[in-house]
LUMMARFI-418798 format. One record per residue: residue in one letter; residue number from 1; x, y, z of N, C-alpha, C, O, CB in turn. Coordinates in steps of 0.2 Angstrom, whole numbers, plus 5000, padded with zeros to 4 digits. Glycine has a CB too. Layout:
BEGIN
[atom A,NUM,[X,Y,Z],[X,Y,Z],[X,Y,Z],[X,Y,Z],[X,Y,Z]]
...
***
This chain:
BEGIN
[atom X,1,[5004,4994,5000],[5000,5000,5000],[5004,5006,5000],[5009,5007,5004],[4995,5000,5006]]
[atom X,2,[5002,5013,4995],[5004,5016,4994],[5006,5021,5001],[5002,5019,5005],[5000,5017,4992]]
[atom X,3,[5011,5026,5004],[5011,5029,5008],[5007,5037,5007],[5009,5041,5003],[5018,5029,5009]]
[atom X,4,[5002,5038,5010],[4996,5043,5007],[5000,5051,5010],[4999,5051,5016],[4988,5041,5012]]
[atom X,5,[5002,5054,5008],[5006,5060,5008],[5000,5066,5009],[4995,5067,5005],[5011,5060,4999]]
[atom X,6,[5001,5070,5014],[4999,5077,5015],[5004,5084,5015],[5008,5085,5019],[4995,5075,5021]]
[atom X,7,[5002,5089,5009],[5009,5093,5011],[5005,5100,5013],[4999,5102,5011],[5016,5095,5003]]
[atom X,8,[5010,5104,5018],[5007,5107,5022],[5011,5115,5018],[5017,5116,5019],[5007,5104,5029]]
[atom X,9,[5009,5118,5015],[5011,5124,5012],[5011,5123,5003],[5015,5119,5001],[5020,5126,5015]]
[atom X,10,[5007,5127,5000],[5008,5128,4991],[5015,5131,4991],[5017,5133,4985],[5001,5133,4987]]
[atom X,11,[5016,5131,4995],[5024,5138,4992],[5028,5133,4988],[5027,5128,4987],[5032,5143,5000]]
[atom X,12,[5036,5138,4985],[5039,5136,4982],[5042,5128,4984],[5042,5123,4980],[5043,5140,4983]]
[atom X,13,[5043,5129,4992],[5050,5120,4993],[5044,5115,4995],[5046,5110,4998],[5057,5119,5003]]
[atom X,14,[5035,5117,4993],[5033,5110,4994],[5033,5110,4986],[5037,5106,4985],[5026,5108,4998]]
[atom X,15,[5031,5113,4982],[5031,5113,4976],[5035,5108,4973],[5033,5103,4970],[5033,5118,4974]]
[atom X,16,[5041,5109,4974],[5051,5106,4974],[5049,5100,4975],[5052,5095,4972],[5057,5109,4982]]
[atom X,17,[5043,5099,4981],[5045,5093,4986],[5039,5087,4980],[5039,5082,4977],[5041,5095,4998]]
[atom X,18,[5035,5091,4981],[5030,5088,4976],[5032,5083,4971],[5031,5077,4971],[5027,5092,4972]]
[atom X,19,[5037,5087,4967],[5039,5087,4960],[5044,5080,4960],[5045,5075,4957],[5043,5096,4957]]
[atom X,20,[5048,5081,4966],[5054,5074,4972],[5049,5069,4972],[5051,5063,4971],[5057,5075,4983]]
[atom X,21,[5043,5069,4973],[5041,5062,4977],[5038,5061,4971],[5037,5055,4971],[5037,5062,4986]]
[atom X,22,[5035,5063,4965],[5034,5059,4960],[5038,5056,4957],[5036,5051,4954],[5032,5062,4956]]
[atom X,23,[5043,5058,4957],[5048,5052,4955],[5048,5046,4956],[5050,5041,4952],[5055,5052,4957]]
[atom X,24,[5046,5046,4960],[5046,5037,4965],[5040,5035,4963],[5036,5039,4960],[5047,5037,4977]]
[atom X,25,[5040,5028,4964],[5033,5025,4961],[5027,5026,4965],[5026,5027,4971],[5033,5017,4960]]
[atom X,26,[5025,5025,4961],[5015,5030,4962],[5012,5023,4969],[5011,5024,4974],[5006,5028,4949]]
[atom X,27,[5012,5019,4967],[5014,5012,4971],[5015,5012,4977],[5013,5008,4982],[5018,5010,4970]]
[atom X,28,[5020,5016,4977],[5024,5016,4986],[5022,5023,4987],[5020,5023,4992],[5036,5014,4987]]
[atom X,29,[5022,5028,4985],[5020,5034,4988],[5014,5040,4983],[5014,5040,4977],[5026,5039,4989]]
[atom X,30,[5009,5044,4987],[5003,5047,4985],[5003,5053,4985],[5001,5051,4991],[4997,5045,4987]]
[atom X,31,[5003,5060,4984],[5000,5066,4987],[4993,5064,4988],[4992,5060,4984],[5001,5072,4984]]
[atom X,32,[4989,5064,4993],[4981,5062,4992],[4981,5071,4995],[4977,5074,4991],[4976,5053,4999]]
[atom X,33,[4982,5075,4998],[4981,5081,5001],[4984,5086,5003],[4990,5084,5005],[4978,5080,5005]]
[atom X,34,[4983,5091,5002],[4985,5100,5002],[4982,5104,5005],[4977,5106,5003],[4986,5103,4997]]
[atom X,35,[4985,5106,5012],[4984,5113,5013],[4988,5117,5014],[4994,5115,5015],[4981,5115,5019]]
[atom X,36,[4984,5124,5012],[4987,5132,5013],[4984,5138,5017],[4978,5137,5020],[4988,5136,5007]]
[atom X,37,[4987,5142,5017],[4982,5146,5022],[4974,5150,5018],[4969,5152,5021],[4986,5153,5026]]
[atom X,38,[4975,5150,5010],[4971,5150,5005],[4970,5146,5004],[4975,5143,5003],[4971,5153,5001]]
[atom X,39,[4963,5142,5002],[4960,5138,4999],[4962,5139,4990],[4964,5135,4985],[4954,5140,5002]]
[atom X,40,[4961,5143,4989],[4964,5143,4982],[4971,5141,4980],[4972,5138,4974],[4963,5150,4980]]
[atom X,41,[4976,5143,4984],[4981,5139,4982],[4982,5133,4983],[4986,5129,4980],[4984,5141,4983]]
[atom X,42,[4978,5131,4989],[4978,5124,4988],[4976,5120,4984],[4980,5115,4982],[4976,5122,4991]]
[atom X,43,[4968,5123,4981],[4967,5120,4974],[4971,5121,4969],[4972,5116,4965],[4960,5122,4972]]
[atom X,44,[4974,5126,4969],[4978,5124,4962],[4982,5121,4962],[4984,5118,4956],[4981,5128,4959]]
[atom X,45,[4986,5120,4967],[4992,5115,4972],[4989,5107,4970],[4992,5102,4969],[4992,5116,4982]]
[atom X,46,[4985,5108,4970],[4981,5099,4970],[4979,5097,4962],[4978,5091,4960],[4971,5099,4975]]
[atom X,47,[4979,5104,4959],[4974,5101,4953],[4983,5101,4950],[4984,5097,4945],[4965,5108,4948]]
[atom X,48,[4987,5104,4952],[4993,5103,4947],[4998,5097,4949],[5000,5094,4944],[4998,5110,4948]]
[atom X,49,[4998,5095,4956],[5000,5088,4957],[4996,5082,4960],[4997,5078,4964],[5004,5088,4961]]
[atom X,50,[4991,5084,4957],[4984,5077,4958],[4983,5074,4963],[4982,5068,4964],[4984,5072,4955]]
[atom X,51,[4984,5081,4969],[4981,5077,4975],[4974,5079,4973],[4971,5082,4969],[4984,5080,4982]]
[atom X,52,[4969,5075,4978],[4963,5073,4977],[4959,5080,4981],[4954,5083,4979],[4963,5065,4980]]
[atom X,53,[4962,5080,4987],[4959,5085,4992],[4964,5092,4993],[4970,5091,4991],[4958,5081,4999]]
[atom X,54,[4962,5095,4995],[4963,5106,4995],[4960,5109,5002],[4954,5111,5002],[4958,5110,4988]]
[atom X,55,[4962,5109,5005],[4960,5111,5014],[4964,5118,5012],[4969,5119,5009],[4964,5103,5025]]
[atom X,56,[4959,5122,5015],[4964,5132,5015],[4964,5131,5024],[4963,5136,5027],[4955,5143,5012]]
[atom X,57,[4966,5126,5028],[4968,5128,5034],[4970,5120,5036],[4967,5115,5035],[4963,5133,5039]]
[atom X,58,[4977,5120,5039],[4981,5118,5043],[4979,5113,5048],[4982,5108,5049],[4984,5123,5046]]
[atom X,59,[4972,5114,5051],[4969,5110,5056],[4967,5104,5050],[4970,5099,5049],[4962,5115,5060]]
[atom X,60,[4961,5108,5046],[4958,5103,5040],[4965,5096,5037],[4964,5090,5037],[4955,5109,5031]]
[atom X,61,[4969,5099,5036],[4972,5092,5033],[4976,5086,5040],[4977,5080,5039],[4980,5096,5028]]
[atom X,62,[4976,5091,5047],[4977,5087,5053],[4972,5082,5053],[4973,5076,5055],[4977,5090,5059]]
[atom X,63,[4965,5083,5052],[4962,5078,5053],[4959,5075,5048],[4953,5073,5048],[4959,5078,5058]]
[atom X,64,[4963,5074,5042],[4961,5071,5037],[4964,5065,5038],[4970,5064,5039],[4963,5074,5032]]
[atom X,65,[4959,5059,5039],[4961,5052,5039],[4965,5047,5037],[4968,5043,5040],[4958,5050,5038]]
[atom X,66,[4965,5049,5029],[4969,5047,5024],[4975,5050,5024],[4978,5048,5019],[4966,5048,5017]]
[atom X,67,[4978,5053,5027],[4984,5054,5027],[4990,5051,5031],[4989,5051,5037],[4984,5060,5027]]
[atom X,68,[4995,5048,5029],[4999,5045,5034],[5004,5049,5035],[5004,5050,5041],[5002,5038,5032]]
[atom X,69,[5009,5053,5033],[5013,5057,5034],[5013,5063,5031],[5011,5063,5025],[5017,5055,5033]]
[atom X,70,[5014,5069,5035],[5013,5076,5032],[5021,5080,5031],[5026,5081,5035],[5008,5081,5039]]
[atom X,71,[5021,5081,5025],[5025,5087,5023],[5026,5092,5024],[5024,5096,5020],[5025,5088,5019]]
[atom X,72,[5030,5096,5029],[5027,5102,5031],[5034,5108,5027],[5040,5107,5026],[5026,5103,5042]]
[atom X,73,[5030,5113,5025],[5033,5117,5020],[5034,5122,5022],[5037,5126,5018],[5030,5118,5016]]
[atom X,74,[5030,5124,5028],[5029,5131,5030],[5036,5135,5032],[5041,5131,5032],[5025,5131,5037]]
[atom X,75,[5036,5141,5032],[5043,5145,5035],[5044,5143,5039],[5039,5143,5043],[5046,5150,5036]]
[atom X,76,[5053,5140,5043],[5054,5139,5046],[5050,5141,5055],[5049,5138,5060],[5058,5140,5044]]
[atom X,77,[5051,5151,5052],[5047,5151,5062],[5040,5149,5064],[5036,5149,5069],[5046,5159,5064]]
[atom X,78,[5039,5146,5058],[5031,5143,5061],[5033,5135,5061],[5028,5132,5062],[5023,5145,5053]]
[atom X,79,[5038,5131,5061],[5039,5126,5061],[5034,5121,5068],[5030,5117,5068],[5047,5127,5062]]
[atom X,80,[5040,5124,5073],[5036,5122,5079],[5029,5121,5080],[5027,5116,5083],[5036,5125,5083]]
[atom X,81,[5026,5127,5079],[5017,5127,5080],[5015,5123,5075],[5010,5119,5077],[5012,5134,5079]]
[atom X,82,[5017,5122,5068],[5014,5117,5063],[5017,5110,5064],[5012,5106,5063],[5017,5119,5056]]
[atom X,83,[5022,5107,5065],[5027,5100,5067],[5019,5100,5073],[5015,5096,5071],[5038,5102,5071]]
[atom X,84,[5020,5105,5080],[5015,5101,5084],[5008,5098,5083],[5006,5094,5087],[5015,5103,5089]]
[atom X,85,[5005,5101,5080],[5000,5104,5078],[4997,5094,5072],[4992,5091,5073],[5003,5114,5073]]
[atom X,86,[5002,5093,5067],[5002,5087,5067],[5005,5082,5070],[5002,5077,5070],[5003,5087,5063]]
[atom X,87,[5010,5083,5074],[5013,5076,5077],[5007,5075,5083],[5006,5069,5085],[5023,5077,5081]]
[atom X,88,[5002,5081,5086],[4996,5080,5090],[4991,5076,5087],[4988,5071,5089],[4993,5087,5092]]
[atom X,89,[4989,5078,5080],[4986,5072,5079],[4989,5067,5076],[4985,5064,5072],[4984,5074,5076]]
[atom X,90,[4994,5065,5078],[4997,5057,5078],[4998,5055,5070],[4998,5049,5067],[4991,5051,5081]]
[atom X,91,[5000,5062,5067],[5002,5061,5060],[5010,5061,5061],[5012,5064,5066],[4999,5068,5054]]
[atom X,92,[5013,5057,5056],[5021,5055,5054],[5022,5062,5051],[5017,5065,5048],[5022,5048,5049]]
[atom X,93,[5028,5065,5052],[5029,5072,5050],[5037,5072,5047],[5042,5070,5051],[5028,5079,5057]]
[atom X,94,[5037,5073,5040],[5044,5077,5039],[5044,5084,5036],[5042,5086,5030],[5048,5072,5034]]
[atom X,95,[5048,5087,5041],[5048,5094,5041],[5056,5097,5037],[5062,5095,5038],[5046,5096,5050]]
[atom X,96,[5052,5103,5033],[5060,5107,5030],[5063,5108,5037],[5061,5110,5043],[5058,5117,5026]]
[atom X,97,[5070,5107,5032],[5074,5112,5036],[5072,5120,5038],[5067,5123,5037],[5079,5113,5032]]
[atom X,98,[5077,5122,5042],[5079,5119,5049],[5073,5117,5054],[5067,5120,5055],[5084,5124,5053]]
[atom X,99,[5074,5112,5056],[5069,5109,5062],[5061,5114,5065],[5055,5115,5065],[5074,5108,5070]]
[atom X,100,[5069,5117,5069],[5065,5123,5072],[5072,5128,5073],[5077,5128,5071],[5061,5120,5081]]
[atom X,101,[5069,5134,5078],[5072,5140,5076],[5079,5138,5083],[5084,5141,5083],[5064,5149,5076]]
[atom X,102,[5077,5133,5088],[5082,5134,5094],[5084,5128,5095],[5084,5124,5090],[5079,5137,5101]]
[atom X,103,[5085,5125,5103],[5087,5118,5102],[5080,5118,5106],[5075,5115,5104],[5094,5114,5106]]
[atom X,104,[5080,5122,5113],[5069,5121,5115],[5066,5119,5110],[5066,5113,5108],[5063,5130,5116]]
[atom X,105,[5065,5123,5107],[5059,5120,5100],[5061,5115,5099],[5057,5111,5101],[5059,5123,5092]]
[atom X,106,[5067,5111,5096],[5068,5104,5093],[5067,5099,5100],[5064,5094,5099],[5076,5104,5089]]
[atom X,107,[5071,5101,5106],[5066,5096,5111],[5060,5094,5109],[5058,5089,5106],[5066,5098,5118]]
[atom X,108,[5055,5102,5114],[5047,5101,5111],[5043,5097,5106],[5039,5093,5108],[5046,5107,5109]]
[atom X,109,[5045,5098,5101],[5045,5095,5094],[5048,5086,5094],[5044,5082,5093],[5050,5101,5087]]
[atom X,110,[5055,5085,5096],[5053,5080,5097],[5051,5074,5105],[5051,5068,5106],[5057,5081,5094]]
[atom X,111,[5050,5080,5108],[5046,5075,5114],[5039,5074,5113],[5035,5070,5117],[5047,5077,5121]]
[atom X,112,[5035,5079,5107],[5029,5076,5106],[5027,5070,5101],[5022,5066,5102],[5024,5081,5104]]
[atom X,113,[5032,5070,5098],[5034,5064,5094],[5034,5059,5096],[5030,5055,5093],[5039,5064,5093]]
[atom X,114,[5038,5056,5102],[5038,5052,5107],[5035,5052,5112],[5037,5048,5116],[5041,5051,5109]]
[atom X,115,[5030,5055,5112],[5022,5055,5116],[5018,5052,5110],[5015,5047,5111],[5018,5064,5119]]
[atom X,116,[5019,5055,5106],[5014,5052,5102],[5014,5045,5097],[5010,5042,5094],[5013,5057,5097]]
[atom X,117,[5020,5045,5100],[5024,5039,5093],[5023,5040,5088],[5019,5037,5084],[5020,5032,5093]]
[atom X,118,[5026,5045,5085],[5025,5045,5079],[5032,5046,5075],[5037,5048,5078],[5021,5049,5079]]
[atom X,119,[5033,5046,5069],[5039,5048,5066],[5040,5053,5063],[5036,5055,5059],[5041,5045,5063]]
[atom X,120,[5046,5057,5064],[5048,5064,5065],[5054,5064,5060],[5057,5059,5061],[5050,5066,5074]]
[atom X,121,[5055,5067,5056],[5063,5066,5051],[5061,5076,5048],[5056,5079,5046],[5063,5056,5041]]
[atom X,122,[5071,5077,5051],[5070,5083,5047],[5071,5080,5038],[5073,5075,5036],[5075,5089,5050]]
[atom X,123,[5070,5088,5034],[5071,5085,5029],[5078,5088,5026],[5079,5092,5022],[5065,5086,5026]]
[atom X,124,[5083,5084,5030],[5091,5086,5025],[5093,5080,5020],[5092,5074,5020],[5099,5086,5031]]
[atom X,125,[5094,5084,5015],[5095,5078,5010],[5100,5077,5008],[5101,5072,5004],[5091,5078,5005]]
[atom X,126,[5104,5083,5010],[5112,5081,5010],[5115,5073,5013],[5119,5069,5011],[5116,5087,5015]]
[atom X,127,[5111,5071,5019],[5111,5067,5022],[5112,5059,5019],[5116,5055,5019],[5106,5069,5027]]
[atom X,128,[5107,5060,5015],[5108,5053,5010],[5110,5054,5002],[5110,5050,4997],[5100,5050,5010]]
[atom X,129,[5111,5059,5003],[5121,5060,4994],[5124,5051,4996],[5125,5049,5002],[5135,5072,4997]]
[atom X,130,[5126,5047,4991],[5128,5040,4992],[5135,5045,4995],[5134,5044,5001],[5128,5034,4985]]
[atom X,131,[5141,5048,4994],[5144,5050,4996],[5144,5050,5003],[5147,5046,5007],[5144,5054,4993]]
[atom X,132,[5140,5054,5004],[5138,5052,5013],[5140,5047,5015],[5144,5046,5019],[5132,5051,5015]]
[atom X,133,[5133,5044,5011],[5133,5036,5016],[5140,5033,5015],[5143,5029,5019],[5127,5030,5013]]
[atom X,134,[5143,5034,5009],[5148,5030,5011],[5154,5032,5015],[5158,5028,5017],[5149,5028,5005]]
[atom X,135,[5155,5039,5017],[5158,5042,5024],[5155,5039,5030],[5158,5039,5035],[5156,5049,5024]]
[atom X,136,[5151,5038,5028],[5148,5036,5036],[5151,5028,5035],[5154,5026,5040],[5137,5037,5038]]
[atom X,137,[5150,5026,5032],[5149,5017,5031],[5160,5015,5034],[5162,5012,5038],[5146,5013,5019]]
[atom X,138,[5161,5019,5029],[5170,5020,5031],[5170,5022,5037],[5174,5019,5040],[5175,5026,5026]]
[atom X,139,[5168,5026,5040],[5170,5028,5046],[5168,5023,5053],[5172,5022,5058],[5167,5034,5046]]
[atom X,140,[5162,5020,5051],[5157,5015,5056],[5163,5008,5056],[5164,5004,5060],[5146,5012,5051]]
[atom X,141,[5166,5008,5050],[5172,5001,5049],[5177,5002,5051],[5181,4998,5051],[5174,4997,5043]]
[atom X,142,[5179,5009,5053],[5187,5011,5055],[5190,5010,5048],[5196,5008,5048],[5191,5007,5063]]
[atom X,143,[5187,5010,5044],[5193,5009,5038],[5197,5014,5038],[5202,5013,5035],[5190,5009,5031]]
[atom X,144,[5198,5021,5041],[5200,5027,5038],[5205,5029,5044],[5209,5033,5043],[5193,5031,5037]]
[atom X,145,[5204,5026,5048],[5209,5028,5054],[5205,5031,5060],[5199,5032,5061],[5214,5034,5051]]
[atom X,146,[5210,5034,5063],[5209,5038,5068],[5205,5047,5064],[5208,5051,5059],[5217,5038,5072]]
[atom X,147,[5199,5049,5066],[5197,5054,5062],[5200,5060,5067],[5196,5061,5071],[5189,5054,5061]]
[atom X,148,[5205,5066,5067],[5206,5069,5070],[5204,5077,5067],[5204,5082,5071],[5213,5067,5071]]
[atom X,149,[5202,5078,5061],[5199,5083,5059],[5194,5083,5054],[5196,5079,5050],[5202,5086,5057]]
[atom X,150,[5188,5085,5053],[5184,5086,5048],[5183,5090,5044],[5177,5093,5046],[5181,5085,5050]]
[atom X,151,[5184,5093,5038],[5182,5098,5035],[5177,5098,5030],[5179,5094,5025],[5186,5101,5032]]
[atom X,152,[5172,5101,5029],[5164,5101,5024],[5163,5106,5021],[5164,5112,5023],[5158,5102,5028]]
[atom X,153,[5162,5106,5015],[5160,5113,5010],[5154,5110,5006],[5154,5104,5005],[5167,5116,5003]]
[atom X,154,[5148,5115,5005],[5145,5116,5004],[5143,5122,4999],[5144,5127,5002],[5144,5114,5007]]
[atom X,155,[5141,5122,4992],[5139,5127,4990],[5133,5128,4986],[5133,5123,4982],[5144,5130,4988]]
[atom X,156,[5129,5133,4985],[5122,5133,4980],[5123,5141,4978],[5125,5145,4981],[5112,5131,4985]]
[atom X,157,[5120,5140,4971],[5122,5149,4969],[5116,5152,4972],[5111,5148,4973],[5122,5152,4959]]
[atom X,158,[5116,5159,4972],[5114,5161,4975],[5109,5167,4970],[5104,5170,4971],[5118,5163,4980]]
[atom X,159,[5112,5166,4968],[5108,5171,4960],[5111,5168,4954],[5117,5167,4954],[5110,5179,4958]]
[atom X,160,[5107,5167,4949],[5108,5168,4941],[5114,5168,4941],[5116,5171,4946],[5106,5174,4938]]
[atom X,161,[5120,5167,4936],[5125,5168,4936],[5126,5174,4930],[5131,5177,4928],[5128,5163,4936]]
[atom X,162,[5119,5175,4928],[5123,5180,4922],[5120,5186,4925],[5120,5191,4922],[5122,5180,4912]]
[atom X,163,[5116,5187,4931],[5115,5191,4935],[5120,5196,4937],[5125,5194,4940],[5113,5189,4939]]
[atom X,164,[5118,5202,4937],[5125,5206,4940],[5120,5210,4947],[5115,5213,4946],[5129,5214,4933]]
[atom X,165,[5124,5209,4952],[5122,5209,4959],[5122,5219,4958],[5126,5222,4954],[5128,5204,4965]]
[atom X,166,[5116,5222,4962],[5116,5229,4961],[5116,5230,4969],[5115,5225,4973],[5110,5233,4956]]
[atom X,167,[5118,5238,4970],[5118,5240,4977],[5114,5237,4982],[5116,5233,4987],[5117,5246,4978]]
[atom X,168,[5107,5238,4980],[5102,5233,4982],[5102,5230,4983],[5099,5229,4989],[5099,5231,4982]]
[atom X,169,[5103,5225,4979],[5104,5215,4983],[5108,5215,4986],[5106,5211,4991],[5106,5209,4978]]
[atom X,170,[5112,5217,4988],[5119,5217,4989],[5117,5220,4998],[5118,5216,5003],[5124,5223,4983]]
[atom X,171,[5114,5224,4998],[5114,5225,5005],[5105,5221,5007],[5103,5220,5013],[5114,5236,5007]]
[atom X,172,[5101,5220,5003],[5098,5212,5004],[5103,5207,5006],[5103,5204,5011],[5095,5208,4998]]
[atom X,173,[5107,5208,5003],[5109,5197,5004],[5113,5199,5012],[5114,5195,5016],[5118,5191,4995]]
[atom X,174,[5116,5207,5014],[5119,5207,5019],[5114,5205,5024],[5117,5202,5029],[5122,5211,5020]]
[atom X,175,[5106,5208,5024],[5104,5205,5030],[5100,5197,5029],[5096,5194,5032],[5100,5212,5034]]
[atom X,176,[5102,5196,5023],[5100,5189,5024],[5105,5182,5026],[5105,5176,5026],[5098,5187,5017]]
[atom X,177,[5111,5187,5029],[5117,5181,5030],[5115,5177,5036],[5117,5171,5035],[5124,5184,5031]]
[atom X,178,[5111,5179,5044],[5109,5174,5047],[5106,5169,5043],[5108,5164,5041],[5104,5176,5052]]
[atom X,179,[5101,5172,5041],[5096,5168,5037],[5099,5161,5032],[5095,5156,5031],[5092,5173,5033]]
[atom X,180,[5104,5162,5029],[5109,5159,5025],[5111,5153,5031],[5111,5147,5032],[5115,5165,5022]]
[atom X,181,[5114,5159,5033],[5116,5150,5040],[5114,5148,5040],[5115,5143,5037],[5117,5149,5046]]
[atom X,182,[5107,5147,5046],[5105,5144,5046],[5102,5140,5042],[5101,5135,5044],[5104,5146,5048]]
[atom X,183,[5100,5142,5035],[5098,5136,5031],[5104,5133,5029],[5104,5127,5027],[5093,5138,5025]]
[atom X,184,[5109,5135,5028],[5116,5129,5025],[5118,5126,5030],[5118,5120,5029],[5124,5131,5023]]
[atom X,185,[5120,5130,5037],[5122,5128,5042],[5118,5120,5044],[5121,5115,5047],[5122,5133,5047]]
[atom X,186,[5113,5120,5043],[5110,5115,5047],[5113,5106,5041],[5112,5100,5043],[5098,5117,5047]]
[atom X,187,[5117,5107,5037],[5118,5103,5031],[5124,5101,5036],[5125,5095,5038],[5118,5107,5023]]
[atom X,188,[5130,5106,5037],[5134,5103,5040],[5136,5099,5047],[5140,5096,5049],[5138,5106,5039]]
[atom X,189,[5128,5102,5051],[5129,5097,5057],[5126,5091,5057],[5124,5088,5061],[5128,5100,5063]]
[atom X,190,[5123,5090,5048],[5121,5083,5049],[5129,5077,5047],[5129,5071,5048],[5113,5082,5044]]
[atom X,191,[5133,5080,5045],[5139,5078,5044],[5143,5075,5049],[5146,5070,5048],[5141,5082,5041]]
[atom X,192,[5143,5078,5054],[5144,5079,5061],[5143,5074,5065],[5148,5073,5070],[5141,5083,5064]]
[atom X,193,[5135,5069,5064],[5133,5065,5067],[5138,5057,5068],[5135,5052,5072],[5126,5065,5064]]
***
């Protein structure tokens, strides 16, 4: 039986996310349902990746039956209230990056998890590059030795490349550089583990 897929946000990274889990066979996984905080984009969200159902609020897709695990899409600061909001109704949740905004939140989030029994996975996907795994697999056999340092790079463009960055962006992206971290940063402490 199918895994019945609920995503929680029409925006861009469920969009993304959508477009990922159609790859895999129709067989082992479904969108059946979408909410947003408009109804209208949910329907268009649904009619464009054939989910069946379109809830314009957050609650409606929590207690949607047919759903076994929820995608949540939302910006990150709303992580927390959304992650609990399903892991309360005893939906399986994999949530964007980063988790949550602290390590509080990520306890919170995951001790209702384990109140609820339910399964919780952020969504880093750096994590599973065969690369990875096979870092991890070399390392789990000591094949490699003693590990005394670690170094990680990571990089995504950030604009267009035939973009030419103007004063503007430019003092944009300066105050987007938390924001930057923390969404990269969370890539290399899964490396870490």
């Amino acid at each position: 039986m199918a895994t019945r897929w609920g995503i929680c946000s029409a925006g861009k990274i469920s969009q993304d996310f959508a477009v990922a889990l159609k790859t895999l066979p129709a067989a082992d996984h479904q969108i059946v349902a979408v909410a947003a905080r408009k109804l209208e984009d949910a329907q268009e969200f649904a009619t464009k990746r054939g989910a069946s159902r379109a809830y314009g609020s957050y609650e409606e897709l929590a207690r949607d039956p047919d759903v076994d695990v929820v995608y949540v899409g939302v910006i990150h600061p709303h992580h927390l209230k959304t992650c609990l909001l399903f892991i309360n109704a005893k939906k399986n949740v994999l949530c964007e990056k980063p988790l949550a905004m602290n390590a509080r939140e990520v306890k919170e989030i995951l001790d209702a998890a384990k109140r609820n029994n339910v399964f919780l996975m952020e969504a880093v996907w750096t994590r599973f590059f065969p690369a990875s795994e096979e870092i991890r697999r070399l390392l789990a056999r000591g094949e490699v030795g003693e590990v005394k340092v670690v170094r990680s790079e990571f990089a995504v463009p950030l604009m267009h490349e035939s973009t030419i960055m103007s004063h503007a962006d430019s003092l944009l992206l300066a105050e987007l550089e938390d924001e930057i971290r923390r969404q990269v940063g969370v890539v290399y402490s899964q490396d870490c583990q």
